[in-house]
PDB file of N, CA, C and O in Angstrom:
ATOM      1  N   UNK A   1     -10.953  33.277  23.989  1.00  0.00           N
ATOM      2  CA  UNK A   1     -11.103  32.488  22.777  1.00  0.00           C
ATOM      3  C   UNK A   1     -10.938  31.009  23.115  1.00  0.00           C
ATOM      4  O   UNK A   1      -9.864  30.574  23.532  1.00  0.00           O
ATOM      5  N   UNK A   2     -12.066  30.203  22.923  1.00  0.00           N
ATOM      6  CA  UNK A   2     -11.844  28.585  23.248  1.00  0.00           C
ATOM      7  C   UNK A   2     -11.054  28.048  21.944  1.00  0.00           C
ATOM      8  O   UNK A   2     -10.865  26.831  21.968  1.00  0.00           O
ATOM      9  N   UNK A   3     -10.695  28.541  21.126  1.00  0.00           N
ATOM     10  CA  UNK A   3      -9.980  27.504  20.153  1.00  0.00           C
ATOM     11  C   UNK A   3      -8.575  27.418  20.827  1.00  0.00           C
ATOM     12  O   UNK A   3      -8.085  26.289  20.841  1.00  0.00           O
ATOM     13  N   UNK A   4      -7.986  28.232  21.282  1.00  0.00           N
ATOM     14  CA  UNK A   4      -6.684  28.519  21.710  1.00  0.00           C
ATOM     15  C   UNK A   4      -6.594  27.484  23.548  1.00  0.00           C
ATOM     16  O   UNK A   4      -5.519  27.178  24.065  1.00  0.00           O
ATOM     17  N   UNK A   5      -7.700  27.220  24.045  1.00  0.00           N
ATOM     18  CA  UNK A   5      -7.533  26.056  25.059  1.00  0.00           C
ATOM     19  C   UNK A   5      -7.727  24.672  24.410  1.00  0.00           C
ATOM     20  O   UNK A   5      -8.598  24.085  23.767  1.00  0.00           O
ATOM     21  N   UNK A   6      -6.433  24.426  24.914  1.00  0.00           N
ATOM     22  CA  UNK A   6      -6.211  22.670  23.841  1.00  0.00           C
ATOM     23  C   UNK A   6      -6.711  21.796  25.133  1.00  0.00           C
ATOM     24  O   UNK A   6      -6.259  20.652  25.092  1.00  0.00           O
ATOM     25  N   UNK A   7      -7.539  22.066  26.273  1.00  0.00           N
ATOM     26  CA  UNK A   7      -7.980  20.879  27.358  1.00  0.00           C
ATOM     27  C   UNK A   7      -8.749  20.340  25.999  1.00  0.00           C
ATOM     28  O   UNK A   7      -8.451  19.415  25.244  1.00  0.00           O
ATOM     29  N   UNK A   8      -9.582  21.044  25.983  1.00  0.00           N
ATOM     30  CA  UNK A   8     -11.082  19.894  25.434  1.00  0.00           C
ATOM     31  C   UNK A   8     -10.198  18.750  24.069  1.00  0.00           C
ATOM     32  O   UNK A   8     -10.087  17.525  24.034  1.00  0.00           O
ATOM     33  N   UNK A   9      -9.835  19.551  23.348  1.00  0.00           N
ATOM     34  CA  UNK A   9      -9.580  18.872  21.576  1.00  0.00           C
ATOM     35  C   UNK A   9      -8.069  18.216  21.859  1.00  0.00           C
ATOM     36  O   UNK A   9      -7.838  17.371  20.994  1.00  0.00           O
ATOM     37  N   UNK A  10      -7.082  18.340  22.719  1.00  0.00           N
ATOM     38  CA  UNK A  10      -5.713  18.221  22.488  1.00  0.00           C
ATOM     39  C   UNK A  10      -5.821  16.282  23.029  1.00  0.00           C
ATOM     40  O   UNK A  10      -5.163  15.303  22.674  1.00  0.00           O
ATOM     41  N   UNK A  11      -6.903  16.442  23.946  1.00  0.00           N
ATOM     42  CA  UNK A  11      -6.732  14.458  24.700  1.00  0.00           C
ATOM     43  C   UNK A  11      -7.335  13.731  23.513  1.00  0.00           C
ATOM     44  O   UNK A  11      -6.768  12.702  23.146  1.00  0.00           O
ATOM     45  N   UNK A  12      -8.785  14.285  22.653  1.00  0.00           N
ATOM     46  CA  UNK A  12      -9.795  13.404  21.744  1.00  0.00           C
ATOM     47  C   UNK A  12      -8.546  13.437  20.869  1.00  0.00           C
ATOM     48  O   UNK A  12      -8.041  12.321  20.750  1.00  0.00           O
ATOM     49  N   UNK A  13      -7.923  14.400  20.235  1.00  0.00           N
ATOM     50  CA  UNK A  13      -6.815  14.324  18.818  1.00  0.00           C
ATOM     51  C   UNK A  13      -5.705  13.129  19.392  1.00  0.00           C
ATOM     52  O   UNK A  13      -5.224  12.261  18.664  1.00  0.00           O
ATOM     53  N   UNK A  14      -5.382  13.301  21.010  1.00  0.00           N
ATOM     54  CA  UNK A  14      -4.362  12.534  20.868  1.00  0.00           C
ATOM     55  C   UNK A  14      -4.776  10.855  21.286  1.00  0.00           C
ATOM     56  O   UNK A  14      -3.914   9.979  21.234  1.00  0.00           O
ATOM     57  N   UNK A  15      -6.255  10.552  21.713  1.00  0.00           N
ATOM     58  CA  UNK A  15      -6.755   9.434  22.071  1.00  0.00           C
ATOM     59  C   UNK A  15      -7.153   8.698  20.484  1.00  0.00           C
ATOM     60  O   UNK A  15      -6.907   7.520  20.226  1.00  0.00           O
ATOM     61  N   UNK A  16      -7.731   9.549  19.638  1.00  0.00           N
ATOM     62  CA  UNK A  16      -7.691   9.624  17.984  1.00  0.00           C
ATOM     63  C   UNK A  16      -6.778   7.983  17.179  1.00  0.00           C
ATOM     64  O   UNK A  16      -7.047   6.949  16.568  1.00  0.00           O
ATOM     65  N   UNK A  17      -5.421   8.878  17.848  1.00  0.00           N
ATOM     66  CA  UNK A  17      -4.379   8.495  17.030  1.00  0.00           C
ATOM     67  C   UNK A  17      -4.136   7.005  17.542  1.00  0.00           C
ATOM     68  O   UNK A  17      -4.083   5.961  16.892  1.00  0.00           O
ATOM     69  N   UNK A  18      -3.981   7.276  19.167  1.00  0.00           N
ATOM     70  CA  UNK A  18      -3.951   6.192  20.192  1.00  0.00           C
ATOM     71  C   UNK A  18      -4.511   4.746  19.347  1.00  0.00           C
ATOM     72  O   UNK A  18      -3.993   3.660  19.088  1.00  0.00           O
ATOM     73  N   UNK A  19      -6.059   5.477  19.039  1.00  0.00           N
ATOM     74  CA  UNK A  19      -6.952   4.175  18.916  1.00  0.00           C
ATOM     75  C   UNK A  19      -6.601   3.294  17.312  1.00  0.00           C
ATOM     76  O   UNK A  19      -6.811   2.116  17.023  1.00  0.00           O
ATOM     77  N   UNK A  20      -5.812   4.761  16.233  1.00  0.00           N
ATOM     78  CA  UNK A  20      -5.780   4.503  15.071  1.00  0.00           C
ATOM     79  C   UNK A  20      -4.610   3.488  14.987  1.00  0.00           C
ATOM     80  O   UNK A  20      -4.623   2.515  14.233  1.00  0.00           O
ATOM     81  N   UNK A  21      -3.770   3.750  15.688  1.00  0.00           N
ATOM     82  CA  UNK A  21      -1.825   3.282  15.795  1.00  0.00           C
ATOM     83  C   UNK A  21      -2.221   1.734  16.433  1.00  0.00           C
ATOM     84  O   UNK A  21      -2.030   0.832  15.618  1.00  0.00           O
ATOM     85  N   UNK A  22      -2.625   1.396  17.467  1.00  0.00           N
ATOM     86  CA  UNK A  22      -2.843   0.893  18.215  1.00  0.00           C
ATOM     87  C   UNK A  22      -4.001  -0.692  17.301  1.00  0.00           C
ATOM     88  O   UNK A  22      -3.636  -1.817  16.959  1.00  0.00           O
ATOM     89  N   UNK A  23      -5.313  -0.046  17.212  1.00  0.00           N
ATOM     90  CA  UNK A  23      -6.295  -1.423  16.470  1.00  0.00           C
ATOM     91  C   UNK A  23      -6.260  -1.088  15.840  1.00  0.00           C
ATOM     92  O   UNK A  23      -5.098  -1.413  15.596  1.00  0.00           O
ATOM     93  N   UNK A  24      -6.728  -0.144  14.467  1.00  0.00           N
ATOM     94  CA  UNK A  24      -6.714  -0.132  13.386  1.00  0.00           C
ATOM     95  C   UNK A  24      -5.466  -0.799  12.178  1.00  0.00           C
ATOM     96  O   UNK A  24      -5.655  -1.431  11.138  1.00  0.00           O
ATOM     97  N   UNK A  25      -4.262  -0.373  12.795  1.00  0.00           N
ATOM     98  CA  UNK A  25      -3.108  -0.947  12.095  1.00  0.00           C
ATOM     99  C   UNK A  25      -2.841  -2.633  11.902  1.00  0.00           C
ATOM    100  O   UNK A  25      -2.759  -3.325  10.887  1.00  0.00           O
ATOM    101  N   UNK A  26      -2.780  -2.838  12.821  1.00  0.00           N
ATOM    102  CA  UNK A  26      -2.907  -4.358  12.793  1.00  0.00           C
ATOM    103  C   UNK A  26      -3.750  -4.949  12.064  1.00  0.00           C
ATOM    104  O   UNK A  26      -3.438  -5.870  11.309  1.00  0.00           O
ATOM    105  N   UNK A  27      -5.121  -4.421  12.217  1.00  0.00           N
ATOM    106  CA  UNK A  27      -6.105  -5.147  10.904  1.00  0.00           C
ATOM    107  C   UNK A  27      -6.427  -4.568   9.388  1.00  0.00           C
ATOM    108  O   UNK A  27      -7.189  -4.801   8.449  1.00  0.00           O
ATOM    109  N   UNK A  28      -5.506  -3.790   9.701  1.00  0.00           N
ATOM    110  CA  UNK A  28      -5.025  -3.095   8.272  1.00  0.00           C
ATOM    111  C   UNK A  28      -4.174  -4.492   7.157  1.00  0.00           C
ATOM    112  O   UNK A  28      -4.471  -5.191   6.189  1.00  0.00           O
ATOM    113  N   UNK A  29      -3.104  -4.286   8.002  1.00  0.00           N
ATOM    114  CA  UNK A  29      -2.014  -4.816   7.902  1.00  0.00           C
ATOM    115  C   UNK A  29      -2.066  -6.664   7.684  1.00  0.00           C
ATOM    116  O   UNK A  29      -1.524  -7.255   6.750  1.00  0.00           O
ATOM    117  N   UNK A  30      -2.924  -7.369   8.896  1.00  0.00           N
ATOM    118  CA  UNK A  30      -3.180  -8.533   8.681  1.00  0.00           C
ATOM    119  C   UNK A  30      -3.991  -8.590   7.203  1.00  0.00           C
ATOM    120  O   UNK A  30      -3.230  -9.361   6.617  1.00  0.00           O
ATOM    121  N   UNK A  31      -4.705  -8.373   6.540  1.00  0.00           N
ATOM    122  CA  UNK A  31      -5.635  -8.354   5.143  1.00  0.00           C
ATOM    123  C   UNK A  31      -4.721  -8.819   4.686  1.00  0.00           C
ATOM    124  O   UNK A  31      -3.564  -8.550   5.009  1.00  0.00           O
ATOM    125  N   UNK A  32      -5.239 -10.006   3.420  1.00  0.00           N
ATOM    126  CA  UNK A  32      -4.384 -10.640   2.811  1.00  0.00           C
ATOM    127  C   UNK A  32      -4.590  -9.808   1.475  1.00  0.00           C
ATOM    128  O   UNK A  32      -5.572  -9.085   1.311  1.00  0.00           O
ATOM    129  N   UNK A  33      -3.409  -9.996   0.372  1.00  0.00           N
ATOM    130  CA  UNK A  33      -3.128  -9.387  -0.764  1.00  0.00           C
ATOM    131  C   UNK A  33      -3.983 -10.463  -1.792  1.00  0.00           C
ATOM    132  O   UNK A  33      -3.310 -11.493  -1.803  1.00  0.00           O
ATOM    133  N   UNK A  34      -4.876 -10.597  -2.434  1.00  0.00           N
ATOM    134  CA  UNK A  34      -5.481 -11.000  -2.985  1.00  0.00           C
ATOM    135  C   UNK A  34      -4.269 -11.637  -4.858  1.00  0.00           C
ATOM    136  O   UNK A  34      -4.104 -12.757  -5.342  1.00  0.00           O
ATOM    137  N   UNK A  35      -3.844 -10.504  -5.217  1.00  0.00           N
ATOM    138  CA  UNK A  35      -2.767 -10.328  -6.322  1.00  0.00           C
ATOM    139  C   UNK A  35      -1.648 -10.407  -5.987  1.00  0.00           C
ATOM    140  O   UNK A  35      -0.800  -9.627  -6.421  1.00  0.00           O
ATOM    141  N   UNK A  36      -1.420 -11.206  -5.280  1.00  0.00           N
ATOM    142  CA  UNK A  36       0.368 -11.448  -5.172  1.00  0.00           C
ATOM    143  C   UNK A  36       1.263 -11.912  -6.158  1.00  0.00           C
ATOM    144  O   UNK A  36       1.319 -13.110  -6.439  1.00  0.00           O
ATOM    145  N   UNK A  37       2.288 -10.675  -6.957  1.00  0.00           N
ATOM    146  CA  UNK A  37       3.159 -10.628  -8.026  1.00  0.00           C
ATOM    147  C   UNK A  37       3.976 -12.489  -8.338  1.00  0.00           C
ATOM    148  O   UNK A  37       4.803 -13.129  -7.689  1.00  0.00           O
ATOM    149  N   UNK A  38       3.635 -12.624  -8.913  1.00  0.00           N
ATOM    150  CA  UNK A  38       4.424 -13.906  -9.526  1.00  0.00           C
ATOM    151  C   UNK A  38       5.901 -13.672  -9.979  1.00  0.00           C
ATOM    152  O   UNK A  38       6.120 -12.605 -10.553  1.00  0.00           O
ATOM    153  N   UNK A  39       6.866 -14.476  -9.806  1.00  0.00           N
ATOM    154  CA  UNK A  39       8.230 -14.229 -10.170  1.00  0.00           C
ATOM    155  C   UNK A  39       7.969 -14.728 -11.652  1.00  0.00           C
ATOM    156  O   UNK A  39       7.251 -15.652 -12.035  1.00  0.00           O
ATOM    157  N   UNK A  40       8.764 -13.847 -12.377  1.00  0.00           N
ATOM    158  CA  UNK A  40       9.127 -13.799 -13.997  1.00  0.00           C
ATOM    159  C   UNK A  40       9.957 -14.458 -14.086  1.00  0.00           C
ATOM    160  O   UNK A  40      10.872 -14.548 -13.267  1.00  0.00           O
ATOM    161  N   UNK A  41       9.793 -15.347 -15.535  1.00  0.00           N
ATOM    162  CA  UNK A  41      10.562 -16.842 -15.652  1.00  0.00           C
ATOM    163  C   UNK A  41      11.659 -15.462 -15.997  1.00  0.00           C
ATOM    164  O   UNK A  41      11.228 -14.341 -16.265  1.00  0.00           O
ATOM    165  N   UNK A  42      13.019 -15.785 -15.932  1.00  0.00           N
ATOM    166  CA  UNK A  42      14.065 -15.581 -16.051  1.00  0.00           C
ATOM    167  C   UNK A  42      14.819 -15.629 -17.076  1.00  0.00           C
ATOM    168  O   UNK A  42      15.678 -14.778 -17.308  1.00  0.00           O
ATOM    169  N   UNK A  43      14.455 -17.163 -18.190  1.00  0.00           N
ATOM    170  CA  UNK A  43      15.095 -17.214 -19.053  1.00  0.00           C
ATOM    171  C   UNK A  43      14.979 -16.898 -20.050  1.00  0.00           C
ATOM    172  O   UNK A  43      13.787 -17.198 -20.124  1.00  0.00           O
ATOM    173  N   UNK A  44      15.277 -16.366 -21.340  1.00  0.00           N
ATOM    174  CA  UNK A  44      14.790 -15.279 -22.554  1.00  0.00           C
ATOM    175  C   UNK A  44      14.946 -16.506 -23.322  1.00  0.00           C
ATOM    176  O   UNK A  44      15.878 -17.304 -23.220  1.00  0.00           O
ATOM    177  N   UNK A  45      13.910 -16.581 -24.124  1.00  0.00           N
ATOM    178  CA  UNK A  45      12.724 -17.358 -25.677  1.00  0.00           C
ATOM    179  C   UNK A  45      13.956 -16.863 -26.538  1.00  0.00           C
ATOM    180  O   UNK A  45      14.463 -15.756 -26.351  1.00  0.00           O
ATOM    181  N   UNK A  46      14.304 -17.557 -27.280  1.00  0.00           N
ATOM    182  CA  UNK A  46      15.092 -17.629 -28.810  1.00  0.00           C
ATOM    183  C   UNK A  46      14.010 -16.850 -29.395  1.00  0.00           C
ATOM    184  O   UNK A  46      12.871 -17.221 -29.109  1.00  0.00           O
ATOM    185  N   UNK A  47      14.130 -15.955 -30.073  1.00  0.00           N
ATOM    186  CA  UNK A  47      13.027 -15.730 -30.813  1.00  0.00           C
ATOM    187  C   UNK A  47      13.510 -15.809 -32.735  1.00  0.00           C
ATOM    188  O   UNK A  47      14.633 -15.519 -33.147  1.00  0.00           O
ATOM    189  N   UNK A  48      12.754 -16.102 -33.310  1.00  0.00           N
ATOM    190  CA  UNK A  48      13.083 -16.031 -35.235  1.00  0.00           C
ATOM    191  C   UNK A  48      12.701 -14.810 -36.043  1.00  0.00           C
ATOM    192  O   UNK A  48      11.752 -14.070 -36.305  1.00  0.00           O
ATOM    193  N   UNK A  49      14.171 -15.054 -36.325  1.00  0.00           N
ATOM    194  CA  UNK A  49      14.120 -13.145 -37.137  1.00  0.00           C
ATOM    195  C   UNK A  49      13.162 -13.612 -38.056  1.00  0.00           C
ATOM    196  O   UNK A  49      13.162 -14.787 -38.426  1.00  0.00           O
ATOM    197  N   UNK A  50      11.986 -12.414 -38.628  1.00  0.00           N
ATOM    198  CA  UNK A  50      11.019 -12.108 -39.538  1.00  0.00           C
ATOM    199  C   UNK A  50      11.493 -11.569 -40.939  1.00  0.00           C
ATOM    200  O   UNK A  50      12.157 -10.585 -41.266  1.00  0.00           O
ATOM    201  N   UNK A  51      10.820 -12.725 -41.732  1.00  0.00           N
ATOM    202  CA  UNK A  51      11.660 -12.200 -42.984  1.00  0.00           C
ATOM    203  C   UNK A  51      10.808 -11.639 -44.062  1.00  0.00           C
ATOM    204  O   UNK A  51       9.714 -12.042 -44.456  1.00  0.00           O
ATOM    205  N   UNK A  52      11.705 -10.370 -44.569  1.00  0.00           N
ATOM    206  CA  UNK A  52      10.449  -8.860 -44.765  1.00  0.00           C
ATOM    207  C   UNK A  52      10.314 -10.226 -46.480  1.00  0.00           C
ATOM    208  O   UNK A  52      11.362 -10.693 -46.926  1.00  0.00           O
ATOM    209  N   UNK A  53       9.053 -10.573 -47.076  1.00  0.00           N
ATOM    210  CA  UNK A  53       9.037 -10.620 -48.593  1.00  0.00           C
ATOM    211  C   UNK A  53       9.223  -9.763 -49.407  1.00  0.00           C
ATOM    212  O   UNK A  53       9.088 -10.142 -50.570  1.00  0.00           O
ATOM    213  N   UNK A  54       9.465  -8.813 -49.268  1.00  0.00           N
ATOM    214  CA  UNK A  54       9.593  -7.802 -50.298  1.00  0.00           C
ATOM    215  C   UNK A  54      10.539  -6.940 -50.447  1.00  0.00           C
ATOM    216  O   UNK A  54      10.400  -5.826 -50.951  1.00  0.00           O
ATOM    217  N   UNK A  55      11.751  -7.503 -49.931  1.00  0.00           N
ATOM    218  CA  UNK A  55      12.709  -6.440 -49.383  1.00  0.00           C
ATOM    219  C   UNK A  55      13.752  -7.972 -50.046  1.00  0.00           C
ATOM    220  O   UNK A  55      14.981  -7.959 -49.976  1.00  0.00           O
TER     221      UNK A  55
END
């Protein structure tokens, strides 16, 4: 049974990863975030109680 000899598939799976870990990550990673979260003002608005007319 050739599935059970890992020569052929065991180097491409582990050269695979090699190539993924290796270049792919880095230019993953360098991409800039287009939406970068803004800090929330901090300080809380007075707000004016609503006054019911009919009550």
């Amino acid at each position: 049974m050739p599935q059970l000899n890992p020569n052929p598939w065991l180097f491409i799976f582990i050269m695979s990863w090699v190539i993924y870990l290796i270049i792919l990550t880095p230019k993953v990673s360098n991409l800039k975030v287009l939406n970068e979260p803004m800090a929330q003002n901090m300080n809380m608005s007075v707000t004016q109680p609503w006054n019911w007319p009919w009550t």
